[in-house]
C-alpha positions in Angstrom: -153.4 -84.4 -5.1 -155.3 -81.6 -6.8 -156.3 -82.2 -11.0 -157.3 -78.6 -12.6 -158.3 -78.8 -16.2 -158.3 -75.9 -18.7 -159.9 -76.1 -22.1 -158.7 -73.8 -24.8 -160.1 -73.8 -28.2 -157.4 -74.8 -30.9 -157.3 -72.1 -33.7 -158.7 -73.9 -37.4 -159.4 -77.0 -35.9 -162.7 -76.6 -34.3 -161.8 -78.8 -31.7 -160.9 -78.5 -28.3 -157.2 -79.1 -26.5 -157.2 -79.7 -22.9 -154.3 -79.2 -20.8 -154.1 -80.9 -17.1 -152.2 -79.6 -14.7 -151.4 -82.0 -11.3 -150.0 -80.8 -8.7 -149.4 -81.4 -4.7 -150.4 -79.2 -1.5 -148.7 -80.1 1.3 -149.0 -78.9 4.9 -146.1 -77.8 7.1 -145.2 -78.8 10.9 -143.9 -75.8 12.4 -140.8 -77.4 13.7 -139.6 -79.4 11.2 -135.9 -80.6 11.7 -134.3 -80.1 8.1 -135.8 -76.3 7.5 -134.7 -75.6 11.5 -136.9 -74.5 14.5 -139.3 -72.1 12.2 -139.9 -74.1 9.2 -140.9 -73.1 6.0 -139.8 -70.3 3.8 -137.7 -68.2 6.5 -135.3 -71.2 6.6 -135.7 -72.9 3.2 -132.2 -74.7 2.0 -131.4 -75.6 -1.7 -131.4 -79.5 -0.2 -134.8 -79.0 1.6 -138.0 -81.7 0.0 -139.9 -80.7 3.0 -141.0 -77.4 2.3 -140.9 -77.5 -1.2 -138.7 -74.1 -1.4 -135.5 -74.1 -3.3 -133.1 -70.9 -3.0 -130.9 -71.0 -5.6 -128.7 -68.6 -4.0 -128.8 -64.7 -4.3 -127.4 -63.5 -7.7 -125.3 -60.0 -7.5 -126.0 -58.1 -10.9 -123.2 -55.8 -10.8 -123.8 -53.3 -14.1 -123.5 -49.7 -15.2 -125.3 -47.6 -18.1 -122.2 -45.8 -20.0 -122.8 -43.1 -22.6 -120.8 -42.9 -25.4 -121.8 -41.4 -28.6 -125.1 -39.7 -27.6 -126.2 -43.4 -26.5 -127.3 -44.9 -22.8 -125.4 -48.9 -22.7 -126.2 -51.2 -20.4 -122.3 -52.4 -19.5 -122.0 -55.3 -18.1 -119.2 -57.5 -16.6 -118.3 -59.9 -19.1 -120.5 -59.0 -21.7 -120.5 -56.8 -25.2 -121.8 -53.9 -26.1 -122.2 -52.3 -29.6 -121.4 -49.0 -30.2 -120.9 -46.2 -33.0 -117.2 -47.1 -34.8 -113.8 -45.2 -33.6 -110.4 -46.2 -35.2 -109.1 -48.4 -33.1 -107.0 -51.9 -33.1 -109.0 -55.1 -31.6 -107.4 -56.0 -28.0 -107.0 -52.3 -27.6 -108.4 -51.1 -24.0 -110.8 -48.6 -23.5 -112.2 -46.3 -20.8 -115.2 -45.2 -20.6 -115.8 -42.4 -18.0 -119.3 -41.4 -18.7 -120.9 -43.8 -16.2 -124.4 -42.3 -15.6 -125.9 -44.9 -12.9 -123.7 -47.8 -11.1 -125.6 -51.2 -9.6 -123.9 -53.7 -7.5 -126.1 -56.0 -5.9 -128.3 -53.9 -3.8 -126.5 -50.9 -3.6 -127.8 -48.2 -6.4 -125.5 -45.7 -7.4 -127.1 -42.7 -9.6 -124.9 -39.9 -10.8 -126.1 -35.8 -11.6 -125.9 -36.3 -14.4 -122.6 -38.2 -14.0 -121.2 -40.8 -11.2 -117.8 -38.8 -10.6 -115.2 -41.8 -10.2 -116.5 -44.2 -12.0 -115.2 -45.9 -14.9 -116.1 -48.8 -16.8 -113.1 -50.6 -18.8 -113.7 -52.3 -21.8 -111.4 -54.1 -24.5 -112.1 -54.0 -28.6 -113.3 -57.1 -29.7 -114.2 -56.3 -33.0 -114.9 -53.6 -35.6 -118.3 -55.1 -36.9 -121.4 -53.5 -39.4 -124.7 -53.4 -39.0 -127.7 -54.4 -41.2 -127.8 -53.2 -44.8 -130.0 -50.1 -45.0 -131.5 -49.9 -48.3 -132.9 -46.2 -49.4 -134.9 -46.2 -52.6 -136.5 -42.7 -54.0 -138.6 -42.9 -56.3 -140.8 -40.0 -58.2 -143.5 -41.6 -60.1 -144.2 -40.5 -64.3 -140.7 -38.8 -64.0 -138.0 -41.4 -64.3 -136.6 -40.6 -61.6 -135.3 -43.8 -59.5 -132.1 -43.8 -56.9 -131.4 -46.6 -54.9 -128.1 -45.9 -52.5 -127.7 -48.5 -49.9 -125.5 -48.1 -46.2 -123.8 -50.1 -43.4 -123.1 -48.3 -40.4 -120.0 -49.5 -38.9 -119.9 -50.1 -34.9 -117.3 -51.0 -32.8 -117.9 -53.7 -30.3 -116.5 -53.9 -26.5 -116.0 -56.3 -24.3 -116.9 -55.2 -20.7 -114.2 -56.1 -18.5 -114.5 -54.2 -14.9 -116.9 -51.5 -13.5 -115.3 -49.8 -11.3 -117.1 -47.0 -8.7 -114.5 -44.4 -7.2 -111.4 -45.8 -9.2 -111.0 -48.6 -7.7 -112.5 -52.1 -8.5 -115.4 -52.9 -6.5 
């Protein structure tokens, strides 16, 4: 059991904090029975206390960057993206075919300047606005003060499937 101790000066209070941080270095037998014949990290299981290695399991990212409107998105699967407003009824679907780069798991799909097949689809979830933009002009000793204010409208999608050469990967 190792004790390390940092001290860090607390801000106004002209006193000091100390933080202690414990922990434990154990040592490894090169054939232990729960990690198999290796042992250690090349066999690590989520169950294994013996050498302290947890995988919690290999995440596949699957996303795309879409442009629509003169804007690069980050699509994806499941989630919403917010872009510039078109006329068009919520639970409507939506393709959008300027898929620039496609990445599923490991494998990297970049297109010049577009991935030919690919198509992200996407359903309207809502016709939202953004933040109020307040524009005030103002010319000082000549009375002149105009305050206009604007909410740009944007439509948001929800990202249903990417898919790379028409089909759904």
């Amino acid at each position: 059991m190792y004790n390390t101790a940092r001290i860090v000066p607390a801000r106004g209070l002209g006193q000091y904090l100390v933080f202690t941080l414990t922990f434990q270095v154990r040592t490894l037998s090169p054939t232990s029975p729960h990690c198999g014949p290796t042992g250690g990290a090349a066999n690590a299981c989520p169950e294994c206390d013996v050498c302290g290695e947890v995988k919690l399991g290999e995440a596949k990212m699957k996303y795309a960057i879409v442009e629509d409107g003169g804007k690069q998105f980050r699509a994806v699967e499941g989630d919403t993206i917010e872009v510039d407003y078109f006329a068009s009824e919520i639970g409507e679907e939506i393709d959008l075919e300027r898929v620039l780069l496609v990445v599923d798991g490991d494998q990297v799909t970049v297109g010049t300047p577009l991935v030919t097949g690919a198509k992200v689809q996407a359903v309207v979830a809502a016709q939202v606005k953004g933040p109020k933009v307040i524009v005030f002009r103002y010319r000082p000793k000549k009375r002149i003060r105009v305050k206009t204010g604007h909410r740009q409208k944007y439509t948001r999608l929800q990202i249903q499937t990417i898919s790379l050469n028409g089909s759904e990967e």
